[in-house]
N, C-alpha and C positions, 0 to 999 in steps of 0.2 A: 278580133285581134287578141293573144296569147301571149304578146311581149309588149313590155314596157320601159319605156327609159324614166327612173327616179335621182333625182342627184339630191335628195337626204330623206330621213326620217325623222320625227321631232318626237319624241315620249313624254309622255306627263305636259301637256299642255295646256296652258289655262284662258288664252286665250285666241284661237280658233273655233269657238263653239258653247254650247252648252256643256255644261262637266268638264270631268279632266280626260283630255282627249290625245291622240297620236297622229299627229298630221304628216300625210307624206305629200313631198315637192315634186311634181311633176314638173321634166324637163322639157323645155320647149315652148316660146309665146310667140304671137303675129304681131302681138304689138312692140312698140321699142319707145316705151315711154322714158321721159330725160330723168325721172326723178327716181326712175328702177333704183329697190334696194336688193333685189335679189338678182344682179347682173349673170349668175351663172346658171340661172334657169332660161333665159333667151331662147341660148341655140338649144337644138333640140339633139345636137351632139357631146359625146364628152368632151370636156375643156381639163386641162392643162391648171394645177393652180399651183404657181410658184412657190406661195407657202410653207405646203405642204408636200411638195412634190408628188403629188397622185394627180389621177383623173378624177375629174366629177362630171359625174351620170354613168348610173350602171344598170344596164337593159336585165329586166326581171319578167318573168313568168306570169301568169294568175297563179299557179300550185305554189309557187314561191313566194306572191303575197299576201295568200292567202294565210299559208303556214307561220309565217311572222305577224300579221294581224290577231289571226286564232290565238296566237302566244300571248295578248294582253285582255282577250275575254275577261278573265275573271276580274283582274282590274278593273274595266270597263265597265260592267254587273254592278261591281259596289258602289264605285262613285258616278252614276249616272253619265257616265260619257257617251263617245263616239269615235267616228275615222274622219277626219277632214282629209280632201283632194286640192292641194293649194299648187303654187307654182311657182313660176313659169303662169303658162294656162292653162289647163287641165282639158279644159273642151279638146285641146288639139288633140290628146289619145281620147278622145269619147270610148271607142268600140274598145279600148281597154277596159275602162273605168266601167262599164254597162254591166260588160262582163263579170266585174268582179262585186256588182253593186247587186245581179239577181243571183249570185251565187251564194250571196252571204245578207238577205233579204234583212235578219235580225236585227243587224248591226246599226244602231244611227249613224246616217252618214249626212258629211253635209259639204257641197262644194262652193267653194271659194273660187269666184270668178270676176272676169273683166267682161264677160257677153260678149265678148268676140269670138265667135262660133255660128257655124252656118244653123240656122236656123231648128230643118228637121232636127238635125244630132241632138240640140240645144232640149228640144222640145223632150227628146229619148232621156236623156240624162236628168231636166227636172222629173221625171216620170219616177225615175230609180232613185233619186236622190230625197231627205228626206228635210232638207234645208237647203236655204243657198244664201250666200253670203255675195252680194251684186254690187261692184265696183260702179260709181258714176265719175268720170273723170271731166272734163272741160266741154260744157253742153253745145256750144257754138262747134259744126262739121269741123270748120274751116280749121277754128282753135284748135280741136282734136287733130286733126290729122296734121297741124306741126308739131306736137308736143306727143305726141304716141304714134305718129307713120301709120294712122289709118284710121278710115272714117267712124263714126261710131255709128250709121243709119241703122246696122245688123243688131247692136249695139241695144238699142230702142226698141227694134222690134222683138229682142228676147226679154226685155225690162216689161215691155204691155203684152206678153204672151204669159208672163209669171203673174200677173195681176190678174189678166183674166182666168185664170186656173184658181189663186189662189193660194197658190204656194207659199209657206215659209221660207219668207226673204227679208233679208236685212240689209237693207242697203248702206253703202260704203264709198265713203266719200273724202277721199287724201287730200287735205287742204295746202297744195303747194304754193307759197310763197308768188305773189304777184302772176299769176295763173291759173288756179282754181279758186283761191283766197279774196279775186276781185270783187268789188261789187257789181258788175255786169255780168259776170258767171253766175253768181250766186243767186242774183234776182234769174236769170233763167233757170237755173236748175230748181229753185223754188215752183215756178211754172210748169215746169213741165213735172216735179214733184206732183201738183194739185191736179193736172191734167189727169194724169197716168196711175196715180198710186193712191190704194184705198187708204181712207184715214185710218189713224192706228199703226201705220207701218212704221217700225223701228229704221231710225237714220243713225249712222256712225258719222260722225265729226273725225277724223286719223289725222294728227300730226304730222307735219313733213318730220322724216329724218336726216338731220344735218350729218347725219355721219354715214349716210347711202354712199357717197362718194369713194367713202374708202376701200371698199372690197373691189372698185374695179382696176388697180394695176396689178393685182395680184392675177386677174385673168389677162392682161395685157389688153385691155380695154382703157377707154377713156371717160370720164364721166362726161355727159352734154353739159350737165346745169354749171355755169363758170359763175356764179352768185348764188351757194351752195349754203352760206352761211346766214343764208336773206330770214329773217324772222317774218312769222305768220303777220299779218292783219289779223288782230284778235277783234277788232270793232266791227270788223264786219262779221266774222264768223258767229259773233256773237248776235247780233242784229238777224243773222240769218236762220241763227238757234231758237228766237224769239220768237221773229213770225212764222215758222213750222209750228213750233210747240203750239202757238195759239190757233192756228190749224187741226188740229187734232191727232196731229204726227208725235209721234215717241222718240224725242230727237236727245242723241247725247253726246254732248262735248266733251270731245279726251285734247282739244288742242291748250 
């Protein structure tokens, strides 16, 4: 694939990755999680933003991202960065993102994902990618598929095909209020943590954002979560930071 839909660019990034980095948003996710703070990466069409009266998402080239990423080389060079692939999803253009990851071998790249991606493509893209940044969201099927509209099983099986490779992954875990924050998620994602993932693997603790909600009337959307303002359980999250740490997991709490 030769075209891409992007609906932003980020420069000077500080966290996306190792270094200071340039992350581009890839338009278009399968999931439709309630807590999305980036509602205008969803669709995988341009949208409409009131705002600003433009469109967001503008279908690009490989020659055309190439030419705007080569633009910050030197940058990159000095302060040890990279290119982060964030979104939306990113898996969903894989055959873009392949593309443009064995064109430009040099560059650290690293994708930022939910594991929602059919498997082989999955497997193509850790292959080219040089990190990964792995969402776990609500460990229970059932739990998942009301609060993101779809199962996480795919989900799993990219999370224990990156362990058994070995890949550079950091697992990423948004502690939403009364939903991933509970203590019955958390004791299963702990499980299936020791199950699945070799000791030593870095875990991200992510803050819910109380102010996700506000960018969606701007696209004439609606936000799901209607208890928006709900505060973490920091006692569990914290209990749940403990028994990892004592694990042998590299767990770090930004809630």
């Amino acid at each position: 694939m030769d075209k891409g839909i992007i609906f932003d660019i980020k420069e000077f990034s500080i966290h996306d990755g190792p270094g200071v980095r340039v992350t581009v948003f890839m338009k278009g996710c399968p999931l439709k999680c309630d807590w999305c703070h980036n509602p205008e990466g969803m669709s995988p069409l341009p949208q409409y933003n009131s705002q600003t009266g433009k469109a967001v998402g503008k279908e690009w080239t490989i020659d055309e991202l190439i030419r705007r990423m080569d633009s910050y080389n030197p940058f990159l060079k000095n302060c040890g960065g990279g290119i982060t692939f964030s979104g939306g999803e990113p898996g969903m253009q894989a055959d873009f993102l392949m593309e443009f990851a064995k064109r430009r071998p040099e560059v650290h790249k690293l994708l930022d994902t939910s594991g929602y991606c059919e498997p082989k493509k999955f497997a193509a893209l850790a292959e080219q990618f040089d990190m990964i940044y792995f969402d776990l969201k609500p460990i229970d099927d059932a739990a998942h598929r009301k609060y993101t509209g779809g199962s996480n099983h795919m989900i799993l099986e990219n999370l224990k095909y990156l362990m058994e490779i070995r890949k550079k992954t950091i697992l990423r875990m948004p502690m939403i209020p009364e939903i991933t924050d509970t203590r019955r998620n958390l004791e299963d994602a702990r499980e299936l943590i020791e199950k699945e993932c070799m000791q030593g693997t870095e875990i991200h603790l992510l803050p819910y954002n109380q102010l996700a909600g506000g960018k969606y009337p701007i696209y004439g959307m609606e936000y799901p979560l209607k208890n928006w303002y709900t505060k973490n359980n920091t006692e569990n999250i914290e209990h749940f930071a403990r028994e990892l740490s004592g694990r042998g997991y590299h767990v770090k709490n930004y809630v």
